[in-house]
C-alpha positions, 0 to 999 in steps of 0.5 A: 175824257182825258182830265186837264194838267193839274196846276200846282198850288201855292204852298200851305203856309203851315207846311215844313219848308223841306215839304214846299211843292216843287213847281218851276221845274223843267223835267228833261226828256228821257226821264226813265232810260234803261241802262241797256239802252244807253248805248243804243243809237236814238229812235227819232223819226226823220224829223228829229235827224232833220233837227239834228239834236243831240239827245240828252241821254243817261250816259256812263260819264263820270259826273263832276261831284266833290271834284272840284269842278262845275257849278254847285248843285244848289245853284243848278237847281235855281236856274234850272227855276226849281226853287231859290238858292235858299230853299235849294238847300233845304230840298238837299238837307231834306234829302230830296234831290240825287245826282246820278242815283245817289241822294245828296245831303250834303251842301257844296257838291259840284256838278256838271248839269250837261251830263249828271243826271240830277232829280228831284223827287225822282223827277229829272231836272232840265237845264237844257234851255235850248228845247222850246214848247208853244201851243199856237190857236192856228186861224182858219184858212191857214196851212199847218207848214212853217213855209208855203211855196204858194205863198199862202198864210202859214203858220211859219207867218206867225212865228216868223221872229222866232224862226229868223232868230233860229229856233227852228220850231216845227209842227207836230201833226196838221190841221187842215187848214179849215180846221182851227185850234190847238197845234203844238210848235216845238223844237224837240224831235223825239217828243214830236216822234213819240206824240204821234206814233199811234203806239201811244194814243196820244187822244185829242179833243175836237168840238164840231159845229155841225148842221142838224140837230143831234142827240144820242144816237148820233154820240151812240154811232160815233162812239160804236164806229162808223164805217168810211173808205178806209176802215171803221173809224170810232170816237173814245167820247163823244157828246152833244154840248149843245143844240139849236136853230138847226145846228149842234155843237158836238165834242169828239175826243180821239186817238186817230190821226187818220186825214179829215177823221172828224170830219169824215166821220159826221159826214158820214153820219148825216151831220156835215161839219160847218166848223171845227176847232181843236180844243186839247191834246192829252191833257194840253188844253187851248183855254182862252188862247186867242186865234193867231196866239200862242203860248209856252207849255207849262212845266206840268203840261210838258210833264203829262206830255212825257209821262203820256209818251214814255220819257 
């Protein structure tokens, strides 16, 4: 199984301050841009020309370093929720930050967080505060659009107020609408791109409350692969969490994204879903996040969101 986000700790109080975890951050998209594809045009699908963002790149501009110009470099840091002005300093002194490929250790140095290219131990810093990331529990009985022309309940129903104040989110992949849990609501249309291109085997985890009692032939038939209409179709885990009363409680994680897969595949199976939840995409996980809830990515989660895609 795909292990869950770390969170980062609280800093030994024995530690250097040049040695404090960084852990506020917010990484920017596209962390690792080749130079030969600077000037190539962006690769996002549909829905991110839909969106019509501006994708921030590793451009060629002249940065605003020691000119005079943009804002000090200690203060980008802290808004962009790094660390205080403070320890900003520190992490400089340390020489742990770089603006454009060069280290600075140096206090004072001017930049222009629009278009320098600012890391901190090596992880590229985003002031951008424009990109929103959510994780919603969607109910069951609720369709995976943000609008539904049939007036049916719709996730668009329970961001409403963000939507009317022009966020735009939008969902990255469906559940149909028995199938409850884990959607990710986002605004950033090449990290949605990228999570579902089956390039990248984004894996998701799903437990299914299924009618008979299963056990390891079952998790042996899941994990070899089942045979449906459109092809075989395996599981990367999969386990009996538990059994009673004629029923079984089976955990399937996989990096299919074929319609009803889950559900075809247990039927198929001789074990028919009565129930199915949603619980982890890669390593986010849905926690204790109340049906019709939802909340903001954690920068580690965004992080291991990236890493898992190639930004």
């Amino acid at each position: 199984m795909t292990p869950p986000a770390r969170r980062d700790g609280t800093p030994d109080k024995k530690q250097r301050a040049s040695d404090m975890l960084v852990s506020n951050a917010k990484p920017a998209r596209r962390q690792h841009v080749k130079k030969s594809d600077r000037t190539k045009n962006s690769t996002a699908d549909s829905v991110a020309r839909e969106l019509g963002a501006d994708w921030l790149v590793d451009g060629d501009a002249q940065g605003a370093a020691n000119n005079g110009k943009g804002e000090r470099l200690q203060k980008v840091l802290a808004k962009a929720g790094v660390a205080s002005r403070r320890h900003a300093e520190i992490l400089i002194d340390a020489g742990r930050v770089e603006v454009n490929g060069k280290i600075i250790m140096q206090q004072g140095v001017r930049v222009n967080p629009n278009v320098d290219v600012i890391r901190v131990d090596g992880v590229r810093i985003n002031v951008n505060e424009n990109m929103q990331y959510f994780i919603l529990n969607k109910p069951r009985g609720m369709q995976s659009t943000m609008h539904d022309d049939m007036g049916r309940p719709c996730v668009g129903d329970l961001v409403s107020d963000r939507v009317a104040a022009g966020q735009r989110l939008f969902h990255v992949g469906r559940l149909d609408a028995d199938t409850e849990g884990l959607l990710l609501l986002t605004n950033d249309g090449e990290l949605a791109n990228r999570l579902m291109h089956p390039k990248y085997g984004i894996k998701k985890t799903y437990l299914a409350t299924v009618l008979g009692e299963g056990g390891n032939k079952l998790v042996k038939q899941l994990k070899d692969g089942i045979e449906l209409d459109d092809g075989l179709a395996k599981a990367d885990f999969a386990q009996i969490v538990d059994k009673n009363g004629g029923y079984s409680l089976v955990r399937v994680e996989l990096h299919e994204g074929r319609k009803h897969i889950v559900r075809r595949m247990l039927k198929e199976a001789g074990y028919p879903v009565q129930r199915l939840v949603r619980t982890k995409l890669h390593t986010v996980q849905l926690g204790e996040l109340t049906p019709g809830a939802f909340r903001a990515l954690n920068s580690n989660e965004l992080t291991s969101l990236y890493n898992a895609v190639e930004m």
